[in-house]
N, C-alpha and C positions, 0 to 999 in steps of 0.2 A: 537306659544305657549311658557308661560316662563314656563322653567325648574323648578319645585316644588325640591327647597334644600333639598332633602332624607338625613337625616345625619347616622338614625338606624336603618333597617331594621328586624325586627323578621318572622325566618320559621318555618316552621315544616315538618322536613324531611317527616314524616308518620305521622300516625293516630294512628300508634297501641301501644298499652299499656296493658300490665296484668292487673295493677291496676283497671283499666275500672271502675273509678268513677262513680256514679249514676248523679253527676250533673254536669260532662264535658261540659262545654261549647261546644266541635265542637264533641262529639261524639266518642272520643277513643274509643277504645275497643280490645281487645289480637282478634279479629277475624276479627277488620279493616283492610281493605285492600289498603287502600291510602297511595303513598310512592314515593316518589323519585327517578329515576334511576339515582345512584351514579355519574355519567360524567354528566348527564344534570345540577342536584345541583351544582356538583364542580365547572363548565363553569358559571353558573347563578352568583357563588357567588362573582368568580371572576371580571367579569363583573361592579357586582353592585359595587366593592370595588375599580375602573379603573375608576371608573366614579364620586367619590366622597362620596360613602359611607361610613361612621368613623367606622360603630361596626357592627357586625350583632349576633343576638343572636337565638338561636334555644329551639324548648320547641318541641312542640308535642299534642299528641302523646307521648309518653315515647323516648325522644335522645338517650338512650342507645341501646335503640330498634331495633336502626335503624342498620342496619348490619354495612354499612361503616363510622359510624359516625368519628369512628377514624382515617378514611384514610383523609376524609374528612376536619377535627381539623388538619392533619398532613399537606395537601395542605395547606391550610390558612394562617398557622403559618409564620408570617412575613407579610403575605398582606392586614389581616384587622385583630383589635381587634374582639375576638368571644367569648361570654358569652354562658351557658346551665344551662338551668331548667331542674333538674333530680325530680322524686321523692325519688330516693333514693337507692328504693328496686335493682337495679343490682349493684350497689355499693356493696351487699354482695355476689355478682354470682362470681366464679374464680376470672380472675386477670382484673374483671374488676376497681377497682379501682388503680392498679396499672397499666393499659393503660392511665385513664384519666388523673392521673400526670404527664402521661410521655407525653402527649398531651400536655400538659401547657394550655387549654382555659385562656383567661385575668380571668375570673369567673366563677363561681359554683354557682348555686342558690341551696337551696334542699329545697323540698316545703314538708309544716306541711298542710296535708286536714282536718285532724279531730285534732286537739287538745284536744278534748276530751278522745284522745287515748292516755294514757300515753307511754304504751313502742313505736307508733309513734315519740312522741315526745323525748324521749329519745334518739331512733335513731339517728333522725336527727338531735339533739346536738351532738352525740360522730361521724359523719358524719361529718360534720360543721367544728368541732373542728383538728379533722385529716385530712382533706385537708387544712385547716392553717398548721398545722404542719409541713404537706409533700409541703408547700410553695404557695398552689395557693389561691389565694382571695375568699370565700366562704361565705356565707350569707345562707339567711333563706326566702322565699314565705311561708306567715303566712295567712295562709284563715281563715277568720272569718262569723260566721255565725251565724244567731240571732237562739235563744233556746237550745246555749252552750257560753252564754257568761263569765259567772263566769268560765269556764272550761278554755276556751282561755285565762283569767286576768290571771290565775293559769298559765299555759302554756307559758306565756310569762314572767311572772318574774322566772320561771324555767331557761328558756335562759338565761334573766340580771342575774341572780346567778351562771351561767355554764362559764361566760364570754362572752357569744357571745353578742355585744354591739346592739344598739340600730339602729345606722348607718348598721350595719348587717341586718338588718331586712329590709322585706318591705310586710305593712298590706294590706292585700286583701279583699274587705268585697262581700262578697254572693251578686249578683245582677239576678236580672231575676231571681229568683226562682218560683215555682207556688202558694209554700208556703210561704207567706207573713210576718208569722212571724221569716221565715229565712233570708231575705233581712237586710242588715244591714246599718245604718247612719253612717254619717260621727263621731256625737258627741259618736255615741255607740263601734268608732272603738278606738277613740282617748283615750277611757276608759280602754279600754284593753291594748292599749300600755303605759296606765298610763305615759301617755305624750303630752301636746298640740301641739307636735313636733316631727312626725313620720314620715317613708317615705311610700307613698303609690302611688295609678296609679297618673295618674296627672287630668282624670278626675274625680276626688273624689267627685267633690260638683256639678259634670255638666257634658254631654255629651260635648263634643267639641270634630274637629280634630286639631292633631297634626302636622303643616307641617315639620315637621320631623323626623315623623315616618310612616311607612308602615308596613302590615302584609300580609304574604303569605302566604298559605296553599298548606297543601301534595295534595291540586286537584289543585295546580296551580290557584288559584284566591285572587284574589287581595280587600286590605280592608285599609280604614284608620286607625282600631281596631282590635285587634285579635277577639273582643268580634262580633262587627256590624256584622249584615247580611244584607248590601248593600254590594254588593261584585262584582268583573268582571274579568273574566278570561285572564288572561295571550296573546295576541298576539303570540309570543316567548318569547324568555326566557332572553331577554336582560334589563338592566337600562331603557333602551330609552323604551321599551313597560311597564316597571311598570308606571313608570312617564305618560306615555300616557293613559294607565289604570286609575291610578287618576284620571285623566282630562276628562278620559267619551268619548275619542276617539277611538271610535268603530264602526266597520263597522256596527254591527247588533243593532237593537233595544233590550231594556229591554225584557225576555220572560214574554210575558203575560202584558198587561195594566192596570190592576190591581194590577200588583205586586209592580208600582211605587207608591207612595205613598206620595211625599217629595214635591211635585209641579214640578219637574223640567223635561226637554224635553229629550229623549234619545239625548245623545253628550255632555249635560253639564255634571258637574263634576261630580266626582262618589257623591253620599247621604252618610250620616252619620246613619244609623238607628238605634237608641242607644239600647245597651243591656236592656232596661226596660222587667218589665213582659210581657207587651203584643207583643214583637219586636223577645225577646232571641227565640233561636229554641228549640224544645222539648228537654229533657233530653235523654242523649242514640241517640239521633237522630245527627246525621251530620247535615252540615250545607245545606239547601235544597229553602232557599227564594231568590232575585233575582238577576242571574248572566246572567251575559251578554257574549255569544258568543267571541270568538275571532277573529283577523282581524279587522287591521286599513284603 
């Protein structure tokens, strides 16, 4: 088998999150119970970053959430670049934004869900702007969503005016929703960043994978999207079993014959099954479509 070049890896410690979104993609929620034990992730991460991984970034789930995320951030430091998706909200809890500095992650994302929420969005500009401050690279996860799009045009030259630039930013538009006039176009995002030059996922105009990136989730299964639910769990916890993961080498067949869908044989590579309406998993619901067994 050739080795699939992994350059960036994204996890998610946990699942759980206060904010508990109505339209989370994998299901957060302040009552999920999917998490990481601290030594497995730390060994996992190191691992991946031993074997030629460049960055790995963490989202969730809510990362603050995660009890050890800072011990965690603290191994790392020096062995891979590590970027985090916060929403924001423990940024105002004690000293936690004064741990996250002193962690140095290479980045900070803090993600805008409703732009239609002003003191959101306010937040997460004086957020944004004081982790510049206090020295770490910070940006902005801007979800957009159709039936508040004047809200978001607003929302974002709120930021162009706050200073936080353009390159700071990265547009996210509503996919898979059940509500159709929430799903958003490529042309309806580019309007709101009132730019034909924005940064956003890299599948913007087309489901594709990425052969260099991977996603893994707080149940330990593996994706070539944070978004797809073609998914297959983990072997152990090494490089050499994600990369085998990819490639659909597994002892066990797909659960259920019907759950394949894509043409391909249990053993080829993993499927791509794109986040579309009729693919995404229900809202509130974890991810539950088909995973494959572990053991090579």
């Amino acid at each position: 088998m050739t080795a699939t070049p992994l350059e960036f890896v994204s996890i998610e410690p946990s699942r759980r999150c206060t904010k508990g979104c109505s339209f989370c993609y994998n299901g957060s929620s302040a009552a999920n119970t999917d998490i990481w034990p601290a030594d497995e992730l730390r060994v996992f991460c190191i691992d991946l970053a031993a074997n030629g991984v460049r960055a790995l970034s963490f989202g969730g789930g809510e990362p603050l959430e995660y009890p050890p995320m800072f011990e965690l951030l603290d191994a790392l430091g020096g062995v891979v670049p590590r970027t985090l998706t916060t929403n924001g909200l423990p940024l105002e809890r004690g000293s936690v934004f004064e741990r996250l500095v002193g962690a140095a992650p290479e980045k900070v994302h803090v993600s805008i869900h409703a732009p239609e929420n002003l003191r959101e969005v306010a937040r997460v500009v004086d957020q944004v702007l004081a982790l510049g401050k206090a020295g770490l690279r910070s940006g902005v996860n801007f979800l957009v969503r159709g039936g508040h799009l004047d809200e978001a045009t607003r929302a974002a030259a709120y930021l162009y005016h706050a200073g936080i630039t353009p390159e700071q930013i990265t547009f996210l538009p509503m996919r898979g929703s059940p509500l159709a006039h929430e799903n958003v176009t490529p042309k309806e995002l580019a309007a709101v960043a009132q730019s034909a030059k924005f940064a956003s996922m890299t599948c913007l105009r087309g489901c594709e994978k990425s052969r260099r990136f991977a996603s893994v989730a707080a149940d330990k299964t593996v994706a070539w999207c944070s978004y797809t639910v073609s998914r297959v769990r983990l072997a152990d916890l090494s490089h050499a079993a994600l990369v085998a993961a990819l490639a659909g080498r597994t002892a066990a067949n797909v659960l259920g014959a019907a759950a394949r869908d894509d043409g391909e044989e249990p053993g080829d590579e993993l499927g791509l099954r794109p986040c579309s309406e009729e693919s995404l998993v229900p809202r509130r619901s974890p991810r539950t479509l088909p995973i494959v067994p572990g053991g090579i």
